[in-house]
BAZA-148694 format. One record per residue: x, y, z of N, C-alpha, C, CB in turn. Coordinates in steps of 0.02 Angstrom, whole numbers, padded with zeros to 5 digits, always signed. Glycine has a CB too. Example, Ala and Ser with C-alpha at 12.3 -4.5 7.8 and 13.67 -1.06 7.14 Angstrom:
BAZA-148694
+00660-00284+00390+00615-00225+00390+00660-00165+00390+00565-00224+00452;+00642-00112+00354+00684-00053+00357+00645+00002+00394+00704-00030+00286;
END
This chain:
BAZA-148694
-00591+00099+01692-00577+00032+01667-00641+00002+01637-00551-00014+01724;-00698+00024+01690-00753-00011+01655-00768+00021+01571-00823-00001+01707;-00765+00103+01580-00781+00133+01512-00741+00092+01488-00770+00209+01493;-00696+00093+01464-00648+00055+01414-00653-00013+01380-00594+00047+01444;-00682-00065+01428-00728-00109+01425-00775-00132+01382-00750-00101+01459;-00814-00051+01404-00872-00055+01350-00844-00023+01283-00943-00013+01377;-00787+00006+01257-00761+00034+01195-00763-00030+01179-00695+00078+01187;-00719-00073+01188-00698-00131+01168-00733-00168+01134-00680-00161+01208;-00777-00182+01173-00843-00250+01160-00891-00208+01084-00923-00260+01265;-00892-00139+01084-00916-00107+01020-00891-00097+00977-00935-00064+01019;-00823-00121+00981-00784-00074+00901-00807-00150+00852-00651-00051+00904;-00804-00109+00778-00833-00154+00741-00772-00215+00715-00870-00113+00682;-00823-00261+00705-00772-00317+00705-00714-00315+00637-00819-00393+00703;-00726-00267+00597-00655-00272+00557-00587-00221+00572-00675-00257+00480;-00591-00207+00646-00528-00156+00665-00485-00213+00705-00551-00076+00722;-00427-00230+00671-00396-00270+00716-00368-00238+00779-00347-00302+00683;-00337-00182+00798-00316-00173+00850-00246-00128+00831-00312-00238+00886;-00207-00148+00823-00123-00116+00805-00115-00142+00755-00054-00131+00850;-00084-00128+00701-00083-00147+00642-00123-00189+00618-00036-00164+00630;-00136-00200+00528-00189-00218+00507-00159-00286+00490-00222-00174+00456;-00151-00334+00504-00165-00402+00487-00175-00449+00430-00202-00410+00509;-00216-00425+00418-00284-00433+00355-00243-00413+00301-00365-00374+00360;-00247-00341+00308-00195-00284+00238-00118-00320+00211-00161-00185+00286;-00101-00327+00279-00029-00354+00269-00031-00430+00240+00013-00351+00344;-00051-00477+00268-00081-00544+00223-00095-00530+00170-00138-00578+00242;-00135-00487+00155-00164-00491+00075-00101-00451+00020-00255-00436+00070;-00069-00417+00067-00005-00372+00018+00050-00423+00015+00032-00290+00060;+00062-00464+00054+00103-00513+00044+00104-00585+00001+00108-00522+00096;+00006-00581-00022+00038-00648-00048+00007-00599-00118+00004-00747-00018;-00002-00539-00117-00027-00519-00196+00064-00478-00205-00126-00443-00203;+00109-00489-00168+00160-00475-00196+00205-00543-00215+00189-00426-00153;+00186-00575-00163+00212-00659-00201+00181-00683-00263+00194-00727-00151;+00141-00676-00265+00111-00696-00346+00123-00655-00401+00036-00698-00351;+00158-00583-00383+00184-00531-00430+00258-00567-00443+00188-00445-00392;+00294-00590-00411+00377-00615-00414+00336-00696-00441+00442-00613-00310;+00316-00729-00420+00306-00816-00459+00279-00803-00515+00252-00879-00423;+00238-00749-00522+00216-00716-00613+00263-00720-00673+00204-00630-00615;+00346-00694-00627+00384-00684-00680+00379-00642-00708+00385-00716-00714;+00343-00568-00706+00345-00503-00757+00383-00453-00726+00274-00469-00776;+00395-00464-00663+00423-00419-00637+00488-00371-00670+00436-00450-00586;+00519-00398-00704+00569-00348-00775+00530-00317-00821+00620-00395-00830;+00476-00364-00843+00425-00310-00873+00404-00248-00854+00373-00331-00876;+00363-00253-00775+00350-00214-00768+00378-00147-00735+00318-00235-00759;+00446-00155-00739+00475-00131-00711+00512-00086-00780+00506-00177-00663;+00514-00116-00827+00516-00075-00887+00463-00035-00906+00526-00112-00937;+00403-00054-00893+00342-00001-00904+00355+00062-00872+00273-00025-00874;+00377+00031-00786+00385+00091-00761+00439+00132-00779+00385+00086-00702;+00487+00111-00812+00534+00151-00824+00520+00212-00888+00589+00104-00837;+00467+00181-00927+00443+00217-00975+00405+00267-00970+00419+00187-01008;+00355+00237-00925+00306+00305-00878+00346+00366-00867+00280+00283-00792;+00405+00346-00840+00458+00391-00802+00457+00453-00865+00549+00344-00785;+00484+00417-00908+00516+00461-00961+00472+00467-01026+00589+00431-00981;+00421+00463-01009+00350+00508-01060+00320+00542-01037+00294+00479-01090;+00269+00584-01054+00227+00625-01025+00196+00635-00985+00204+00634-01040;+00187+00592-00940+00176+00587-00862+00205+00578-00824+00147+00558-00842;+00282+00591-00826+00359+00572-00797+00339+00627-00754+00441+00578-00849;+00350+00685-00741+00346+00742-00707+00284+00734-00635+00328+00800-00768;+00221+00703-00671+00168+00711-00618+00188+00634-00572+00075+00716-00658;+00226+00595-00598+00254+00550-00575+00284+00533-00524+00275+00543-00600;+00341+00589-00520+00413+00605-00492+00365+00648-00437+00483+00652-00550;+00343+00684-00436+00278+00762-00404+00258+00695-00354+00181+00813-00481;+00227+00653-00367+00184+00598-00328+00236+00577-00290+00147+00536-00371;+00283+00539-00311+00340+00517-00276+00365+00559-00221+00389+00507-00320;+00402+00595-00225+00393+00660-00192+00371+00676-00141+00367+00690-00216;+00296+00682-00150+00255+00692-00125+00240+00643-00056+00218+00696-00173;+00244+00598-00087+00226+00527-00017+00278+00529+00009+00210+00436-00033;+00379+00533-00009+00415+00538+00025+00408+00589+00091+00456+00544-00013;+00390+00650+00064+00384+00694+00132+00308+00704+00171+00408+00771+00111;+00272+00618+00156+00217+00614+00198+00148+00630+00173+00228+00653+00248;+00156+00667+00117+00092+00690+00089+00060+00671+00028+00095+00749+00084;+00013+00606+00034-00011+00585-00044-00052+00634-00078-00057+00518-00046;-00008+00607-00158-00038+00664-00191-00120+00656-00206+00003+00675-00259;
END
């Protein structure tokens, strides 16, 4: 109990503990300001274009890829 103690009191002060806090706050309001932007059809047409030009393939490979856990 005591070791543990002393882990504690040393870990550096930007590890929150169980999930990140911080990460998630900052993904949430940089995704709210992506939807109050209003481009969101835009960019969602870009992506559709990516899809289907010449980097469609390494695209789909990436996608893929993170689905079964493994970034490309």
């Amino acid at each position: 109990m005591e070791n543990q103690k002393a882990n504690q009191q040393t870990q550096p002060a930007d590890i929150e503990g169980e999930g990140n806090h911080t990460a998630d706050r900052r993904y949430r309001e940089s995704v709210e300001r992506s939807v109050k932007g209003g481009k969101i059809e835009e960019h969602a047409e870009e992506a559709a274009s990516a899809l289907d030009g010449p980097e469609g393939d390494e695209l789909r490979e990436a996608q893929e890829a993170t689905r079964r856990g493994r970034p490309s």
